[in-house]
C-alpha positions as CSV (number, residue, x, y, z in Angstrom):
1,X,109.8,75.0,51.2
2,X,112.2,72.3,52.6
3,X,112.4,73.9,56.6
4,X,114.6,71.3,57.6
5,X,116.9,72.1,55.2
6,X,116.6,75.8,54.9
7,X,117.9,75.5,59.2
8,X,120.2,73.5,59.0
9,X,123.3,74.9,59.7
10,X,121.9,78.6,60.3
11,X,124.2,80.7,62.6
12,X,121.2,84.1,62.7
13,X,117.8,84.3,62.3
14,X,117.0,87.8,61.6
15,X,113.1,88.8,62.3
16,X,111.8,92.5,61.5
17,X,108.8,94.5,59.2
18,X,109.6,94.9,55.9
19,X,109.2,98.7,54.3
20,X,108.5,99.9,51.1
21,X,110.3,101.6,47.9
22,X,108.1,104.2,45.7
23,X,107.5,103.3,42.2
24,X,105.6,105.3,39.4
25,X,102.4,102.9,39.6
26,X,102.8,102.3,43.0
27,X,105.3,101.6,46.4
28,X,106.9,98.1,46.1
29,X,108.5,95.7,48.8
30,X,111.8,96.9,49.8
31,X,114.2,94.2,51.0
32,X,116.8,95.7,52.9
33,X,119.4,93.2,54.2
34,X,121.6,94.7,56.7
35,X,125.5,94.8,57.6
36,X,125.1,92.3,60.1
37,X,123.4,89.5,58.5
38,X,125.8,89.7,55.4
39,X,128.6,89.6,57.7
40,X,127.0,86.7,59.2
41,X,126.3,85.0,55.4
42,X,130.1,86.1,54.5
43,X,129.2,88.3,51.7
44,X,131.2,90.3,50.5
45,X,131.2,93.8,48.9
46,X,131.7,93.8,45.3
47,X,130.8,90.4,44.6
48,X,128.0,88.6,42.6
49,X,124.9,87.2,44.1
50,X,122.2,84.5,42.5
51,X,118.6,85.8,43.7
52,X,115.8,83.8,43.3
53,X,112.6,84.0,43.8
54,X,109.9,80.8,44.7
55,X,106.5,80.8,45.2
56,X,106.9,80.7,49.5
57,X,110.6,82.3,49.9
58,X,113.4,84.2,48.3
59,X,116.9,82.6,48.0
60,X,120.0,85.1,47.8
61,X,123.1,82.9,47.4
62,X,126.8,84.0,46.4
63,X,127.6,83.9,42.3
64,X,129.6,81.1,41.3
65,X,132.6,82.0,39.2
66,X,130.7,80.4,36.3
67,X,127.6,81.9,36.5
68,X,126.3,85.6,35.4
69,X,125.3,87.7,38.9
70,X,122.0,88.7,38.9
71,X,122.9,91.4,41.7
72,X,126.5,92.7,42.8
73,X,126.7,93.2,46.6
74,X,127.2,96.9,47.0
75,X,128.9,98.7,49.6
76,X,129.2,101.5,51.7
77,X,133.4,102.3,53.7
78,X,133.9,98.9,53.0
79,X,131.0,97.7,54.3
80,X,128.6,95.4,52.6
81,X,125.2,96.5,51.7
82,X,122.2,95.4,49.7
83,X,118.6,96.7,49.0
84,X,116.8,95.1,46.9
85,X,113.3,95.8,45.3
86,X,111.3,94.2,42.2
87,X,107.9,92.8,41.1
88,X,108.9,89.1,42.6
89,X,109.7,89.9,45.6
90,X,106.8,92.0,46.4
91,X,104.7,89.2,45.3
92,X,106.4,87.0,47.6
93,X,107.1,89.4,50.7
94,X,104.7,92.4,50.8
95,X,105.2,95.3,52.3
96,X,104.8,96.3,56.4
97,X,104.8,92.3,56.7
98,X,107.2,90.6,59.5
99,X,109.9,88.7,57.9
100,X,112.2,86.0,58.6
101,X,115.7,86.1,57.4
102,X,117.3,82.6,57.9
103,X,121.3,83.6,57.6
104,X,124.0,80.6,56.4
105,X,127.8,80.7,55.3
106,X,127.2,82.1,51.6
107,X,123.1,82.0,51.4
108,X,120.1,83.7,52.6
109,X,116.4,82.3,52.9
110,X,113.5,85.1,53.1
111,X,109.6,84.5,54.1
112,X,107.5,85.7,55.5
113,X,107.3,85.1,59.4
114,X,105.1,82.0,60.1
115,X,102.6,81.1,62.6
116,X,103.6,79.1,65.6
117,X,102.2,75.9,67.9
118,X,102.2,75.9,72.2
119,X,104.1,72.2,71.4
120,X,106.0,71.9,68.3
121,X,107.1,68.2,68.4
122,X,108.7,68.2,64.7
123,X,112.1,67.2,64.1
124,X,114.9,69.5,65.6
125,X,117.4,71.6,62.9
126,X,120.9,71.6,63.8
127,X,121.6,75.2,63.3
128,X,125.3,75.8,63.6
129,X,126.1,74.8,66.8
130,X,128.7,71.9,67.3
131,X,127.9,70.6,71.1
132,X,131.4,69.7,72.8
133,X,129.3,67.5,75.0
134,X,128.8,70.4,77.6
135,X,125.7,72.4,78.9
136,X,124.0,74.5,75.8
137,X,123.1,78.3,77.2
138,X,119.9,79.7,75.6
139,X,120.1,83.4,76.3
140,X,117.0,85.8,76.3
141,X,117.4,89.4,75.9
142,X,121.2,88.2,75.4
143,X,122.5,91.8,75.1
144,X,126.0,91.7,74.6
145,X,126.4,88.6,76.6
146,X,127.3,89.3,79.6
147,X,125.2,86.0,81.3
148,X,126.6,83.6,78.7
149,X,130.0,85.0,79.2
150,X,129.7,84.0,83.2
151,X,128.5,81.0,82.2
152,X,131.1,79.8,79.6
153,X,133.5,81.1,81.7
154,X,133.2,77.6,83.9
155,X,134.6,76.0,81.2
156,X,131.3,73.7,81.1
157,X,128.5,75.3,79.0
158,X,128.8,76.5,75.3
159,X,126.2,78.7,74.1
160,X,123.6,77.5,71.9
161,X,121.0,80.6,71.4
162,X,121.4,84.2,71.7
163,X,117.9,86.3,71.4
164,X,117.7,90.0,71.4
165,X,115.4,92.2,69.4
166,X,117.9,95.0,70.4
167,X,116.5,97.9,69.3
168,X,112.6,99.2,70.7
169,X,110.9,99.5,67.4
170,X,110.5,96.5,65.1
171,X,111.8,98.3,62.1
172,X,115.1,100.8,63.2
173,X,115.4,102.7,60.0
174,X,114.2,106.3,59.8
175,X,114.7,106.4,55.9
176,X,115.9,109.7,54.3
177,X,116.9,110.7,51.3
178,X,117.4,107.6,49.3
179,X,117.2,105.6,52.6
180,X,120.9,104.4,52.3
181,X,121.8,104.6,55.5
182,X,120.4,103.1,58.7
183,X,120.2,105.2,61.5
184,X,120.7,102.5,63.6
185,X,123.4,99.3,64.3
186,X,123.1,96.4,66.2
187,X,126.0,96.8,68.4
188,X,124.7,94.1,71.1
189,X,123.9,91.6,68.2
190,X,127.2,92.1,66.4
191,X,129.1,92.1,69.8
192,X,127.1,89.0,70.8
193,X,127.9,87.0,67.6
194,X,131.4,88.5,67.5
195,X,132.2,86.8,70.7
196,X,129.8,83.4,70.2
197,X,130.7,82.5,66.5
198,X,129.2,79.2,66.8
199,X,126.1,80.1,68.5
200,X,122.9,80.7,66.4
201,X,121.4,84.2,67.0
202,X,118.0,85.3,66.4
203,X,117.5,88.8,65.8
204,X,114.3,89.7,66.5
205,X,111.3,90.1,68.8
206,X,110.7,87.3,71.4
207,X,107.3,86.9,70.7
208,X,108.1,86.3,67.1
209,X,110.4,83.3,67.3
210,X,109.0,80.2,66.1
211,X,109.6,77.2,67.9
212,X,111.2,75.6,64.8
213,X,114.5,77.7,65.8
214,X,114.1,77.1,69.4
215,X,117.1,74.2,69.8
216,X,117.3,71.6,72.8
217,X,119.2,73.1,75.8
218,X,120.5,72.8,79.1
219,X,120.0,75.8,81.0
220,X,118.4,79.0,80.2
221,X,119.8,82.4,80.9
222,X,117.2,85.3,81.5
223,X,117.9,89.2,81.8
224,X,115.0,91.4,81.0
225,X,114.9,94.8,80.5
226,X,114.9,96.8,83.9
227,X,113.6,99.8,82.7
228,X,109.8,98.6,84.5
229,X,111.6,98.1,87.4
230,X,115.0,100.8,87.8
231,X,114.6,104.5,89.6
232,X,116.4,104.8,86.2
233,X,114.3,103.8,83.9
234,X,111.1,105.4,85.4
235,X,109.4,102.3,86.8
236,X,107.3,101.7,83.6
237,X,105.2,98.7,85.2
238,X,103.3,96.4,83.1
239,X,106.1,96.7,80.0
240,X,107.3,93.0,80.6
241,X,103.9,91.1,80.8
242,X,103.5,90.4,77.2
243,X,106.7,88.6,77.4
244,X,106.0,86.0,80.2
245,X,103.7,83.3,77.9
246,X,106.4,83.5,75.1
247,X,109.1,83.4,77.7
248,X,107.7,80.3,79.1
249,X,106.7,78.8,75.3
250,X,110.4,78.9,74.5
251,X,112.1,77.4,77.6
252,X,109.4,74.5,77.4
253,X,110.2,74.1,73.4
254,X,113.8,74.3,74.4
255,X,113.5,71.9,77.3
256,X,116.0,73.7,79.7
257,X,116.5,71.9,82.9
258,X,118.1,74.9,84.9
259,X,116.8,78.9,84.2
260,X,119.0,81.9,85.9
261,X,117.1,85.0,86.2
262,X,119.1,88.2,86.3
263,X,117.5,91.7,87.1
264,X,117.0,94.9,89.5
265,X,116.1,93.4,93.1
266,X,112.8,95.5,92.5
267,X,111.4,93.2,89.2
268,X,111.8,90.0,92.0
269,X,108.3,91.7,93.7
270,X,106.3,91.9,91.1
271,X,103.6,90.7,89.2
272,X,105.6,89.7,86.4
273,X,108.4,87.4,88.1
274,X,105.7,85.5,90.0
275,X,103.3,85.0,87.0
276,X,106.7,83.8,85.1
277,X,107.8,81.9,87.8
278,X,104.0,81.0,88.3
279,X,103.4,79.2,84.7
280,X,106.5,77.0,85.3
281,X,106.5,76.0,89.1
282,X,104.9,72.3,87.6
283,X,108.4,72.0,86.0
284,X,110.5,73.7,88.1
285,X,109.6,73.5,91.4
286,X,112.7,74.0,92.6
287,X,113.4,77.9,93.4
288,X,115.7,80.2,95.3
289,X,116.6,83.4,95.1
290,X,119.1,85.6,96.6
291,X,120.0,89.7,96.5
292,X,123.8,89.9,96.2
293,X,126.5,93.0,96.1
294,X,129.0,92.2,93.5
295,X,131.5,94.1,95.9
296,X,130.7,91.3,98.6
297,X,132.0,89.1,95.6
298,X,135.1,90.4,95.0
299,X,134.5,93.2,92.9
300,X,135.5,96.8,93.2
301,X,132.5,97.8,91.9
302,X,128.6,98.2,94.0
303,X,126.5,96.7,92.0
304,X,122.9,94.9,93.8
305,X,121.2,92.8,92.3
306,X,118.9,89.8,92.6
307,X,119.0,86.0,91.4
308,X,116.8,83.4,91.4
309,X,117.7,79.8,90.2
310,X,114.9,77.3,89.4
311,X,115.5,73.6,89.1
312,X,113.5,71.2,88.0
313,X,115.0,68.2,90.1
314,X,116.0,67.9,93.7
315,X,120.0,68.9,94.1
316,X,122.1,70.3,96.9
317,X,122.1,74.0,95.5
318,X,122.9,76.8,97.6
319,X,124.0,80.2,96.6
320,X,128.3,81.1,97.2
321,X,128.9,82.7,100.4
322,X,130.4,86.4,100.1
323,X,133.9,86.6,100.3
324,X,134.7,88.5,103.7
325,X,138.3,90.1,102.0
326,X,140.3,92.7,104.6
327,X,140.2,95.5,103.0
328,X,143.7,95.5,102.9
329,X,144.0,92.6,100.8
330,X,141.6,93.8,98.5
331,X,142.8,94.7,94.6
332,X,143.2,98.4,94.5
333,X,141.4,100.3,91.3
334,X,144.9,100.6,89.8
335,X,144.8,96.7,89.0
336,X,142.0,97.2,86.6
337,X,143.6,100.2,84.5
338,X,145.0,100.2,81.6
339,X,147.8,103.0,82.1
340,X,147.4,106.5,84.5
341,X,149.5,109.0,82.0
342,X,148.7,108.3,78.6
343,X,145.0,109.2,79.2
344,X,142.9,112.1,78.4
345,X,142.5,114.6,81.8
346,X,139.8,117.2,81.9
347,X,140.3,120.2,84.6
348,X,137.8,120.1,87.1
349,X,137.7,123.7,87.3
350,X,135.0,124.8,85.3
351,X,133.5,121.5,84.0
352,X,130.3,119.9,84.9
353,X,132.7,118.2,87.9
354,X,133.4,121.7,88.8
355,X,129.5,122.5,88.8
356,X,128.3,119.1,91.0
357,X,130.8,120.2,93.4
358,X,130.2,123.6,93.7
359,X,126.6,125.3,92.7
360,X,125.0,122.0,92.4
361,X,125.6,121.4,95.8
362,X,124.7,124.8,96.8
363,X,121.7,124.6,95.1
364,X,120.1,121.2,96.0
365,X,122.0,120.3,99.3
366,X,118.6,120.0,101.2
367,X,118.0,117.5,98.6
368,X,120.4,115.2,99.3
369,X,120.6,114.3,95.5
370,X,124.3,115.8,95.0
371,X,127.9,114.6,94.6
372,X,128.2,115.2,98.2
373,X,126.1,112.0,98.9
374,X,128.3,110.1,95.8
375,X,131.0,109.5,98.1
376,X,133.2,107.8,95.3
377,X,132.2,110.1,92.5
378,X,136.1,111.0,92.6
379,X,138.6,108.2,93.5
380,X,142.5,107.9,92.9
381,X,144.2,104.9,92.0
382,X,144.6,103.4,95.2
383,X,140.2,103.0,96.0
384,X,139.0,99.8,96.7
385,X,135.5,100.4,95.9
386,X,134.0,102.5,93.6
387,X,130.1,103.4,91.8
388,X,128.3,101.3,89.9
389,X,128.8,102.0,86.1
390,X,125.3,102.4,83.9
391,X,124.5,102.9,80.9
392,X,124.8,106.7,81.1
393,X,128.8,107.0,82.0
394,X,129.6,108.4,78.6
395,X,127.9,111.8,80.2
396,X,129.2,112.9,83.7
397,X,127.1,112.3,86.2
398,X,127.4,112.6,89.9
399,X,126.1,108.7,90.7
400,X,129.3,107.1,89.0
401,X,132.8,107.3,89.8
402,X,135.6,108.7,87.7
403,X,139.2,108.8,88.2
404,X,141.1,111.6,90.1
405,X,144.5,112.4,89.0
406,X,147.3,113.0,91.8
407,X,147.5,116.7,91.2
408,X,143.4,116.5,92.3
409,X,142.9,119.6,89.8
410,X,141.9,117.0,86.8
411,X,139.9,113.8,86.4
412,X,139.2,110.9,83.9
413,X,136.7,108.7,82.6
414,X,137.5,105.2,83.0
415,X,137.7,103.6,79.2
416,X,135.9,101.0,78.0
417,X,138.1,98.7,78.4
418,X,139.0,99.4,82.2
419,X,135.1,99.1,82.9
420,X,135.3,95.8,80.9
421,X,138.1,94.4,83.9
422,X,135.8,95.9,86.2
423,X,132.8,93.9,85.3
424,X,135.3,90.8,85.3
425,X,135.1,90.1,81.5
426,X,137.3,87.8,80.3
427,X,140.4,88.8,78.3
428,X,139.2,87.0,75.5
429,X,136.0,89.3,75.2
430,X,135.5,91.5,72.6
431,X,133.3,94.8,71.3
432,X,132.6,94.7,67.7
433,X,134.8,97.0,65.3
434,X,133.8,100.5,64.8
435,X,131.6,100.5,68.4
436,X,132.1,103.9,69.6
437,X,133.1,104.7,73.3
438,X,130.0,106.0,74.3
439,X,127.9,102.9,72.7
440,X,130.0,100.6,74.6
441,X,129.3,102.6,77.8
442,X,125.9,102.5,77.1
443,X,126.0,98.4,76.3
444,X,128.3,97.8,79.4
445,X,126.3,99.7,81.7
446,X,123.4,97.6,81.1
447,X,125.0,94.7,81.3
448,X,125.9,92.6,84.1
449,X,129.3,92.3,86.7
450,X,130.6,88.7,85.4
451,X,132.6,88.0,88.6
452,X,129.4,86.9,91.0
453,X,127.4,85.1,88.1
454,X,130.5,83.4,87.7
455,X,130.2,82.0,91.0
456,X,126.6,81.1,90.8
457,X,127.1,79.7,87.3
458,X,129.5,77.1,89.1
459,X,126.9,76.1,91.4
460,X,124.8,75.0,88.6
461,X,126.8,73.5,86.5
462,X,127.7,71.4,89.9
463,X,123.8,70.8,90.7
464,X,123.0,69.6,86.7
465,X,126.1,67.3,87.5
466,X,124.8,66.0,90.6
467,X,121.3,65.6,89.2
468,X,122.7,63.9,86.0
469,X,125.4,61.2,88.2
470,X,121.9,60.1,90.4
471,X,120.0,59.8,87.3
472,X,123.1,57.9,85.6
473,X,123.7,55.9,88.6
474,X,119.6,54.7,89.1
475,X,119.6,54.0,85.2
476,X,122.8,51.7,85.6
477,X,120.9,50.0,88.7
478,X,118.3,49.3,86.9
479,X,120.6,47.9,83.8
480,X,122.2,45.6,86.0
481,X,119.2,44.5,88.1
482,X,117.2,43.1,85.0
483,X,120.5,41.7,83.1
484,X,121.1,38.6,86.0
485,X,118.6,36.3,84.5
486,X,117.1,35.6,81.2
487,X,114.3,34.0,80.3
488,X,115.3,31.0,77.8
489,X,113.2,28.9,74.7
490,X,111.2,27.1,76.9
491,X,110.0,29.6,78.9
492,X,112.6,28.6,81.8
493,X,114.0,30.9,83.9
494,X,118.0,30.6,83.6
495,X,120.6,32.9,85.6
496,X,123.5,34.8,83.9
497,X,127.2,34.4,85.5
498,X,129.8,36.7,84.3
């Protein structure tokens, strides 16, 4: 098996546990290949497909108009699907083993997920990725790219590598029936890929990724899961550990120069950001860290949050000051909707907004845990500042905001795309088709406000500058130094005039 040639030019590397298919002597491996990696490979649905099977990998190509399909690629409302399950590829596969899927422009590789080395020094694939000569990104736990997006916002990085497993469980399915249909999509993936075309994504757990796909970059983007760390997520400590030896294993493969670390003020105490941080002070020994507002930035929105930056040269790096804006002069929540009458309204009066301002409050006003304390749960138009948005705005809840109409009887929920101006997305930005409203609430409330990464993003972009002009300017010293005199037949030392 020819790796070098198998990555080159790969845009996803899919990574999950293969299941089974029952036979009458016996279950056989079942090679399910999902939406998104044919829509990655450009298959389509209704057209012939070559697969072949070696005695390391199976190849799935597209039928030439020549040649007799082996397989049609079948689909499901238009979509592209194909399971596949025989004798070969059981041999070559097996079932419940961890797969690689190595996805290009009209062929698939399959095999079985290999072992990895602490220092890979082989020969690097290309993957898909066309550097434009600017700062490569290597996002982990990309999400729906809401880091890379800051980043490639300063019109000097392109991203390189998006990782996400993106779903808990290795394998998503729950298969019934005849195990068609997937309970599950990957919406951050898709949305990711959707937005980055010519960045390779791998799909898959972190601690699975073999160095092999692990290209050179720049500057490493990192934004855990909070979920150890949030009130909201139950302060599950001890979830992330696993992660900070592979974490580190990847950014030394990829030989970043610059990490960003994103999360929940809370994760910067604990024992996993200082082991992480730990393990790479040798390298980086260059940190600082700062808890910022995103409304102290410019945003309408409140959303805290730390950052740390680790360098691993000298530079003049600071974090931006907060911009001190008059209130009066700030942008009002009407600059960020889309329109204030053709929207759906829902009468307080007897809703769950109705309840939270009336036997809610009754109930658990000792408390202090009621809409009463929220005191931008309901804001018009005209607010300044308004809740931060989480994952669970598709519900109502009494810790977000939500838009209050001028008769004050009837409120909305802001749409997707309102939240996405919020956050300070670029217009360019994108959810996958067929993402429903509340899965984008979900991905855009744990994602990130792009406005002050933005602004941090710029500073290193301008520190990797400075550090690269010093080393630039010593290397030309040095060019020049040595290139006055040269040292002639005889041993004779003769000077050079230009």
């Amino acid at each position: 098996m020819n790796l070098s040639h198998i990555l080159d030019g790969a845009t996803m590397i899919r990574n999950y546990r293969t299941s089974s298919k029952p036979r009458k002597h016996g279950a056989i491996t079942r090679l399910w290949l999902e939406k998104p990696v044919l829509r990655a490979g450009r298959f389509v649905a209704g057209e012939g497909i070559i697969v072949q099977t070696f005695a390391d990998h199976v190849h799935i190509r597209a039928a030439m108009k020549i040649e007799v399909a082996s397989h049609i690629v079948h689909h499901k409302k238009g979509e592209p699907i194909l399971d596949l399950a025989n004798t070969d590829i059981d041999k070559v596969l097996g079932i419940g083993v961890k797969i690689d899927i190595v996805v290009k422009p009209g062929e698939l590789y399959v095999y079985r997920e290999m072992t990895f080395e602490m220092n890979f020094t082989g020969q690097r694939p290309e993957f898909c990725s066309h550097s434009l000569k600017k700062y490569r990104l290597l996002s982990l736990f990309c999400g729906i790219g809401g880091l890379t997006t800051a980043f490639v916002n300063t019109g000097a990085c392109e991203s390189a590598l998006g990782l996400d497993i993106d779903e808990v469980a290795n394998n998503p399915f729950d298969w019934e029936g005849k195990g068609k249909d997937p309970s599950y999509r990957a919406y951050s993936i898709e949305t990711f890929q959707l937005n980055y075309p010519d960045s390779l994504v791998y799909w898959g757990d972190l601690k699975s990724i073999n160095n092999l796909y692990v290209p050179k970059c720049d500057i490493a983007l990192i934004s855990a899961p909070c979920v150890e760390y949030s009130l909201l997520g139950g302060r599950m400590e001890g979830l992330l550990e696993h992660f900070v030896p592979h974490m580190v294993r990847v950014l030394r493969q990829a030989e970043v120069r610059a990490i960003f670390i994103e999360n929940v003020p809370k994760y910067f105490n604990s024992d996993t950001y200082h082991s992480f941080v730990s393990l790479l002070q040798m390298d980086f020994p260059y940190v600082y860290h700062q808890k910022i507002d995103s409304y102290d930035y410019g945003s309408i929105d409140h959303r805290i949050r730390g950052y740390s930056v680790l360098l691993s040269d000298k530079s003049e790096f600071s974090f931006p000051e907060p911009i001190k804006t008059p209130t009066s002069r700030r942008k009002r929540l009407k600059d960020y909707l889309s329109s204030t009458k053709d929207r759906t309204w829902s009468d307080i009066e007897g809703s769950t907004m109705g309840y939270f301002y009336n036997q809610h409050h009754q109930q658990y006003s000792e408390t202090g845990f009621t809409a009463a304390k929220n005191k931008k749960l309901l804001v018009t138009e005209n607010a300044v500042e308004i809740a931060c948005i989480t994952k669970g705005y598709g519900k109502i809840q009494s810790n977000q905001s939500y838009l209050l109409d001028k008769d004050q009887k009837r409120f909305s929920k802001f749409t997707p795309q309102e939240i996405l101006n919020i956050l300070g997305y670029p217009g360019w930005f994108k959810f996958v088709d067929g993402c429903s409203n509340t899965r984008q609430y979900e991905l855009l409330g744990n994602s990130v406000n792009v406005r002050p990464i933005e602004a941090i993003a710029s500073r290193v972009v301008t520190a990797l500058m400075e550090i690269d002009i010093r080393h630039q300017s010593k290397s030309s010293f040095k060019v020049k130094e040595t290139s006055v005199y040269e040292v002639n037949a005889d041993g004779q030392i003769a000077f050079i005039i230009n």
